[in-house]
Each structure stands twice: as C-alpha cells, then as structure tokens.
PyMOL commands that place a pseudoatom at each C-alpha (Angstrom):
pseudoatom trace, name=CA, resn=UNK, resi=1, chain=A, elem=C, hetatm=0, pos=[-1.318, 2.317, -18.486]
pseudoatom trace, name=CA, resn=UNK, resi=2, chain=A, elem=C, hetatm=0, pos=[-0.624, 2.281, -14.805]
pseudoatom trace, name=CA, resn=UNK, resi=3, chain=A, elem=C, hetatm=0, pos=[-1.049, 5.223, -12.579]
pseudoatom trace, name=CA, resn=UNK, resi=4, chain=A, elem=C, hetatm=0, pos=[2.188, 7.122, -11.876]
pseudoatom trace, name=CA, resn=UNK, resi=5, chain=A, elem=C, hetatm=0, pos=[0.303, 6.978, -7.860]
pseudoatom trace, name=CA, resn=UNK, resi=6, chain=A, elem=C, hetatm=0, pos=[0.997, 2.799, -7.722]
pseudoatom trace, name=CA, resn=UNK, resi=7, chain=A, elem=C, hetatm=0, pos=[4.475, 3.494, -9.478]
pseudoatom trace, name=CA, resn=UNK, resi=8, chain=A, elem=C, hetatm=0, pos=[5.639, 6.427, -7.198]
pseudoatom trace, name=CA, resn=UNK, resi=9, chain=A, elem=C, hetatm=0, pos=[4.033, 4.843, -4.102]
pseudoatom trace, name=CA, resn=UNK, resi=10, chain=A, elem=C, hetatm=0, pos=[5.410, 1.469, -4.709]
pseudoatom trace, name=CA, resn=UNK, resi=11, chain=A, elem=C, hetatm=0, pos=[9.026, 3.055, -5.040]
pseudoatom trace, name=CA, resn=UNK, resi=12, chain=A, elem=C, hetatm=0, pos=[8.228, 4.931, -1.844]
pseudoatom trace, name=CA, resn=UNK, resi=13, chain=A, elem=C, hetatm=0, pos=[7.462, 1.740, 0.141]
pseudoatom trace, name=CA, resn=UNK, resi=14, chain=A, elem=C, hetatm=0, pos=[11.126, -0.081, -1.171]
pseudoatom trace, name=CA, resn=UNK, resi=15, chain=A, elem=C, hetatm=0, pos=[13.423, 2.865, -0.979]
pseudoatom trace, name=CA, resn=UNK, resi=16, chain=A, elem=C, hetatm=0, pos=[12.104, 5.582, 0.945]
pseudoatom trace, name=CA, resn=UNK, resi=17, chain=A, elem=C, hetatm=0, pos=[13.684, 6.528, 4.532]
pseudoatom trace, name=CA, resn=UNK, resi=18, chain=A, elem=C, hetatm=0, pos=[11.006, 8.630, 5.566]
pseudoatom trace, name=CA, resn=UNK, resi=19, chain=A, elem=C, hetatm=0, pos=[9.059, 7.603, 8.794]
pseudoatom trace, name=CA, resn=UNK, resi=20, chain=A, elem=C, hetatm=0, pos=[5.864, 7.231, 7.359]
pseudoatom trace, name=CA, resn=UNK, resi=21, chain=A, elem=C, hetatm=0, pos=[7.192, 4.765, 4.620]
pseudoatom trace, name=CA, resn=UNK, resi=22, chain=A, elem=C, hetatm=0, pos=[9.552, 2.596, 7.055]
pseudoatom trace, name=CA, resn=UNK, resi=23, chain=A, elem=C, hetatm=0, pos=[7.159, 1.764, 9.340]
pseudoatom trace, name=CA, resn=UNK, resi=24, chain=A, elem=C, hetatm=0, pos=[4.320, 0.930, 7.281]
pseudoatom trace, name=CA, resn=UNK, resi=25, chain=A, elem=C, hetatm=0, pos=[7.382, -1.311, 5.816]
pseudoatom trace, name=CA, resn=UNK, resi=26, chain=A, elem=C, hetatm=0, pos=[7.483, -2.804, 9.234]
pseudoatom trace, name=CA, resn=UNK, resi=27, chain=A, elem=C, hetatm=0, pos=[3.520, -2.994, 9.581]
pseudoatom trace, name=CA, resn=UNK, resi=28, chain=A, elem=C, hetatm=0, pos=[2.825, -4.985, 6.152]
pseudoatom trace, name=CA, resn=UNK, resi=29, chain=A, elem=C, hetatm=0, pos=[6.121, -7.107, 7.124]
pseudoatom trace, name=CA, resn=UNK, resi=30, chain=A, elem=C, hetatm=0, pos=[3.996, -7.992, 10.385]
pseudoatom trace, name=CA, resn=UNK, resi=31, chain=A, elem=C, hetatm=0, pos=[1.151, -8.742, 8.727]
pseudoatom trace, name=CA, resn=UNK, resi=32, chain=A, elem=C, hetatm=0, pos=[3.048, -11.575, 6.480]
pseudoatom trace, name=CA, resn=UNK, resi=33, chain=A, elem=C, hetatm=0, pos=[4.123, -8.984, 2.996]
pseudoatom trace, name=CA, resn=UNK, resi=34, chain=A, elem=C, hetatm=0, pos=[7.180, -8.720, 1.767]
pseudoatom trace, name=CA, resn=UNK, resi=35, chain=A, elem=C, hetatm=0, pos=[8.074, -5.020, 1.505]
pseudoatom trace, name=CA, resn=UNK, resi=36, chain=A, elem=C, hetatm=0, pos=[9.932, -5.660, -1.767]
pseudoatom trace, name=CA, resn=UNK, resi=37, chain=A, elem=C, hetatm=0, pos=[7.523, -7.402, -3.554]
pseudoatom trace, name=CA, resn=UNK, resi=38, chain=A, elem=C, hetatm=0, pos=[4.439, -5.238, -2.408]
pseudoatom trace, name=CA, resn=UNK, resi=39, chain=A, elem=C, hetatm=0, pos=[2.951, -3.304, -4.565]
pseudoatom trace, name=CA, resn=UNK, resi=40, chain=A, elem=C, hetatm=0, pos=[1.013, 0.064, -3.314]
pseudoatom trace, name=CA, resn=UNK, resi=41, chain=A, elem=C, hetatm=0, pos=[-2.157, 0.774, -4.868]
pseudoatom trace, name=CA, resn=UNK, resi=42, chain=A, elem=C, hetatm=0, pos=[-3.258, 3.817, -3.438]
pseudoatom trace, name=CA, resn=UNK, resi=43, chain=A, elem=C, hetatm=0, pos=[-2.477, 5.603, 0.188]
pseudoatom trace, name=CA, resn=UNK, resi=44, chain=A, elem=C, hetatm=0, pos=[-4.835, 8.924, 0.778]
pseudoatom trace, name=CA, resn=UNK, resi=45, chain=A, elem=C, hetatm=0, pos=[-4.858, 10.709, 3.747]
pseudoatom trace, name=CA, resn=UNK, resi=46, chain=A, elem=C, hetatm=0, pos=[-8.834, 10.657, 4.559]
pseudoatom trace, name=CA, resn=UNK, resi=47, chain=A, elem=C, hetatm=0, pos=[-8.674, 12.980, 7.595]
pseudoatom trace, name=CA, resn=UNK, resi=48, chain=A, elem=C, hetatm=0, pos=[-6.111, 14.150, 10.386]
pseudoatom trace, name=CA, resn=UNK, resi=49, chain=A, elem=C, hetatm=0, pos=[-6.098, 10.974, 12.138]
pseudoatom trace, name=CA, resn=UNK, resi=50, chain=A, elem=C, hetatm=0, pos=[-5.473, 8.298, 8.768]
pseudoatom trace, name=CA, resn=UNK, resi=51, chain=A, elem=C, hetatm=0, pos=[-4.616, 7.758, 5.662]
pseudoatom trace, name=CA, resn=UNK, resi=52, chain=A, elem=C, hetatm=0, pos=[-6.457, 4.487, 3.711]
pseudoatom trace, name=CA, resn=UNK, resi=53, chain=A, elem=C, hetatm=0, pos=[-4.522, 2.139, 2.138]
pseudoatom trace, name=CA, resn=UNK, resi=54, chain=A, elem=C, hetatm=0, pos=[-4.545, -0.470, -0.530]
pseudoatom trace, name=CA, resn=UNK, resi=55, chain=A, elem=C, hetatm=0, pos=[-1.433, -2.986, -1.635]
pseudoatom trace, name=CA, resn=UNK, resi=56, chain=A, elem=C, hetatm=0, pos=[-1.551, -6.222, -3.407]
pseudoatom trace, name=CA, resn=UNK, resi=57, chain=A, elem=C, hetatm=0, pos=[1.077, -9.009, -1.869]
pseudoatom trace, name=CA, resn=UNK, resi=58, chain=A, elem=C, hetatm=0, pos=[3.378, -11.037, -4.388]
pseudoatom trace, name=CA, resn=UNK, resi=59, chain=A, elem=C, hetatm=0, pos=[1.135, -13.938, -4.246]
pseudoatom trace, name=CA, resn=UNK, resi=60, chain=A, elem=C, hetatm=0, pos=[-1.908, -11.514, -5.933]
pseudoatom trace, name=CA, resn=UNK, resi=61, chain=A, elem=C, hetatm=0, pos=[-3.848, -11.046, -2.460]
pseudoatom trace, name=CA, resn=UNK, resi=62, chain=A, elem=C, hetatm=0, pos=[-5.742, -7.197, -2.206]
pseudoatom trace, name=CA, resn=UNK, resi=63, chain=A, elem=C, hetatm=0, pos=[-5.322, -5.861, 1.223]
pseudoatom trace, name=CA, resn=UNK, resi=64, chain=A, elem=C, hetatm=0, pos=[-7.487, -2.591, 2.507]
pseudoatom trace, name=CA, resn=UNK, resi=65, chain=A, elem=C, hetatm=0, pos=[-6.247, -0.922, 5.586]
pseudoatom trace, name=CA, resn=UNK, resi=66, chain=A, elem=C, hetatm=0, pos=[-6.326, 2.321, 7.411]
pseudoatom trace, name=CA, resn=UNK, resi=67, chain=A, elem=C, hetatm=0, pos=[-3.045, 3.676, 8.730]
pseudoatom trace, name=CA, resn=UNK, resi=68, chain=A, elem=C, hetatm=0, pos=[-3.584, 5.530, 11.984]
pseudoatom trace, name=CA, resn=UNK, resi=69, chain=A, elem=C, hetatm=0, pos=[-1.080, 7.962, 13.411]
pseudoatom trace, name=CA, resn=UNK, resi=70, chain=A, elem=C, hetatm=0, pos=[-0.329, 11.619, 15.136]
pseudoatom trace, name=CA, resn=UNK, resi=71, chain=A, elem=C, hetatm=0, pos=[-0.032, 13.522, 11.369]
pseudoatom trace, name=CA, resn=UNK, resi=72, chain=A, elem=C, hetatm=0, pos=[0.566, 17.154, 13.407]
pseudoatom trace, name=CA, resn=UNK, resi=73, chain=A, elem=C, hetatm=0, pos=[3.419, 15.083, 15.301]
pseudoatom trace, name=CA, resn=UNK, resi=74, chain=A, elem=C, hetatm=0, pos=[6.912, 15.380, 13.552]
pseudoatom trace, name=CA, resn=UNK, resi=75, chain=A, elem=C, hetatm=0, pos=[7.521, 12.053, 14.253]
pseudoatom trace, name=CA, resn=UNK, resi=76, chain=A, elem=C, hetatm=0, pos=[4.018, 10.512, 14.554]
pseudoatom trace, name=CA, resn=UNK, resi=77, chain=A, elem=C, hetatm=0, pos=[4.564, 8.358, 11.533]
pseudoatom trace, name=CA, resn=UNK, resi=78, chain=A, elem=C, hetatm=0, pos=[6.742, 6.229, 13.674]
pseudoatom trace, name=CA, resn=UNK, resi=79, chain=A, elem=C, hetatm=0, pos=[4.022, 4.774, 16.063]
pseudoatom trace, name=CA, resn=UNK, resi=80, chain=A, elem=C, hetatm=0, pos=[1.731, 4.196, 13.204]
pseudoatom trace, name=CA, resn=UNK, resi=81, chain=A, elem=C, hetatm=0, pos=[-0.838, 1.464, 13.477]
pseudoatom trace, name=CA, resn=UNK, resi=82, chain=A, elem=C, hetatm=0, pos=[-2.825, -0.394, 11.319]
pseudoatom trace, name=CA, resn=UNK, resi=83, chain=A, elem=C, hetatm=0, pos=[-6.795, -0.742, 11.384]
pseudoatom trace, name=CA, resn=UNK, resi=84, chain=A, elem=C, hetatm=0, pos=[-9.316, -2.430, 9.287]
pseudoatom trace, name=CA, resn=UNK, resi=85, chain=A, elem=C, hetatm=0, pos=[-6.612, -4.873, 7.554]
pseudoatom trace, name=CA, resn=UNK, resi=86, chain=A, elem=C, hetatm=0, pos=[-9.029, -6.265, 5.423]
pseudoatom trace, name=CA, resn=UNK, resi=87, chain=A, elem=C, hetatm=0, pos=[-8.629, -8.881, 2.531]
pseudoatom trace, name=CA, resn=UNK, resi=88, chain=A, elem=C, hetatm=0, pos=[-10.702, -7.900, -0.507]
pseudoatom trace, name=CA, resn=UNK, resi=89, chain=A, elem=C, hetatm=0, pos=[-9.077, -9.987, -3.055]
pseudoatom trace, name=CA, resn=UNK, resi=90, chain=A, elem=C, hetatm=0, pos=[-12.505, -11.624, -3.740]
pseudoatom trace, name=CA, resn=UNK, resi=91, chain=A, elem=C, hetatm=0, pos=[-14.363, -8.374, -4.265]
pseudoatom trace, name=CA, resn=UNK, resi=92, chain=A, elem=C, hetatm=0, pos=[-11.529, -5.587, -5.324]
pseudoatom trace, name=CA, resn=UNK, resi=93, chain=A, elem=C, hetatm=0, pos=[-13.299, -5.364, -8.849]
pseudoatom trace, name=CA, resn=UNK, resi=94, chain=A, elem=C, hetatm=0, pos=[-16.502, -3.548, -7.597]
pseudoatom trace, name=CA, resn=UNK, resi=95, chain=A, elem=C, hetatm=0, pos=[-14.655, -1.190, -5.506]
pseudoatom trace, name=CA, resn=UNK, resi=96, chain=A, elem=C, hetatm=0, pos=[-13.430, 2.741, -6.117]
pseudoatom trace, name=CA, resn=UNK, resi=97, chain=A, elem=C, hetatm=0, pos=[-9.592, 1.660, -7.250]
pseudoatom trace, name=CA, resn=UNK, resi=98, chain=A, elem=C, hetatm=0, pos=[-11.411, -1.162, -9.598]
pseudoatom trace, name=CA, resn=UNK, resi=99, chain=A, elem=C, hetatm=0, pos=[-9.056, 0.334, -12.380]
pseudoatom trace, name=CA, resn=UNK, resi=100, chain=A, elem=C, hetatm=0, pos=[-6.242, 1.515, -10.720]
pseudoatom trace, name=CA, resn=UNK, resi=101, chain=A, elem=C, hetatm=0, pos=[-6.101, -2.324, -9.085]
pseudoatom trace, name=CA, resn=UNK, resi=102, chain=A, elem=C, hetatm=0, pos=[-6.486, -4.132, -12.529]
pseudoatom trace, name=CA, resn=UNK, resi=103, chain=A, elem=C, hetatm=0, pos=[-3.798, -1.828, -14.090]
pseudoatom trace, name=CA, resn=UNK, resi=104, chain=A, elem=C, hetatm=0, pos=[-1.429, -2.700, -10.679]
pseudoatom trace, name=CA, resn=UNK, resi=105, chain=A, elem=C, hetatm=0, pos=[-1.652, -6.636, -11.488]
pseudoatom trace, name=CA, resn=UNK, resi=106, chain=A, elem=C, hetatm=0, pos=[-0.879, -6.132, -15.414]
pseudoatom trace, name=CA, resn=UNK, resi=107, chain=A, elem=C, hetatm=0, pos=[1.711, -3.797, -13.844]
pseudoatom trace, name=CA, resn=UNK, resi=108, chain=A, elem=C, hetatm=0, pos=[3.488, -6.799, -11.937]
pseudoatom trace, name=CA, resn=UNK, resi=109, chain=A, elem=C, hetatm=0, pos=[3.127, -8.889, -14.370]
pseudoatom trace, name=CA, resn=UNK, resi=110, chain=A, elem=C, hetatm=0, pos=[5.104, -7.020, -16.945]
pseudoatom trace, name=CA, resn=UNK, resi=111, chain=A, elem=C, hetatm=0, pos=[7.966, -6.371, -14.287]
pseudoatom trace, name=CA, resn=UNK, resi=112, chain=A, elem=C, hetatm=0, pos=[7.791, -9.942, -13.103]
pseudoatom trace, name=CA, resn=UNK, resi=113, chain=A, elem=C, hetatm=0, pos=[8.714, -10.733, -16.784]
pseudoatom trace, name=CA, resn=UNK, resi=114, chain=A, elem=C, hetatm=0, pos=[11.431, -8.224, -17.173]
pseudoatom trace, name=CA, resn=UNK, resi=115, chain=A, elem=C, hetatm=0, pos=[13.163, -10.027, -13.867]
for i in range(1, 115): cmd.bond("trace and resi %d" % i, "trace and resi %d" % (i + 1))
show_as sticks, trace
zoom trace
C-alpha cells in the first residue's frame, strides 16, 4: 500500500498554491520534470536551512535533492534553490525510502492504468 506521504505530497506538487510547492514546481520544471506527471516520494525538512527531497519523473528516473531556502522568511519559499540534484535511479533500492520508492512506482503504475 502506498504511503499517504507520496499521495498527499504528490497532490501538493500539482495543485497546491503555496510558495513552497510552486516553486519547487518551477525548480523540477527546470531541471527537465513535468510537474504533472512527478511523483513526490518524500520531502523532510532536515534542518532550518533545507528540506531533502526525493521524486521519480514519468519516464521512472529517481531524483535526490536538497531544497534550500529562508524557512523563518514568510516568503522564503519563493527564492528556493536546489542542491545535490542527484540521479539515483541505479541505486534507489539500497537507500532509506527503499520501500516507500518501490510502493511509489506500483503506485504509478496503477494510476497510469486507470488513465
């Protein structure tokens, strides 16, 4: 069963207006994803600074990132930057979302069918 995290993330990333969601929107579109077809695998805040991210693009590619911006800023979300963009598609099945990944690609797969 797939975490409600990829579910309610992935919804965030389509639909939501807030600042932090729009721009990463705009970051992953500038790094070649298609917002729409994106699917959000985990985003944790790891410190004041960042949150870590992990998506998986329509064609099956596993990106890692870390999402830099002003958190104490009400609008620091907006100037939000990527680091680390890393593709792990080759080695996503030893890391700490191993699980939460696997159930993400069965995940797509089921909605690709119901399209």
């Amino acid at each position: 069963m797939v975490s409600s995290i990829v579910v309610q993330y992935t919804d965030l990333l389509r639909t939501s207006d807030l600042g932090l969601w729009c721009r990463l929107r705009e970051l992953l579109t500038g790094q070649g994803l298609d917002p729409g077809r994106t699917v959000v695998v985990d985003l944790l805040q790891e410190g004041p600074d960042h949150e870590d991210g992990q998506v998986i693009s329509e064609d099956g590619r596993v990106y890692r990132f870390s999402l830099f911006y002003d958190q104490a800023s009400e609008h620091g979300a907006r100037s939000a930057c990527l680091h680390g963009w890393t593709d792990i598609t080759d080695c996503w099945r030893t890391g700490s979302l191993a699980t939460r990944t696997a159930d993400a690609f069965a995940w797509m797969s089921r909605s690709a069918e119901g399209s």
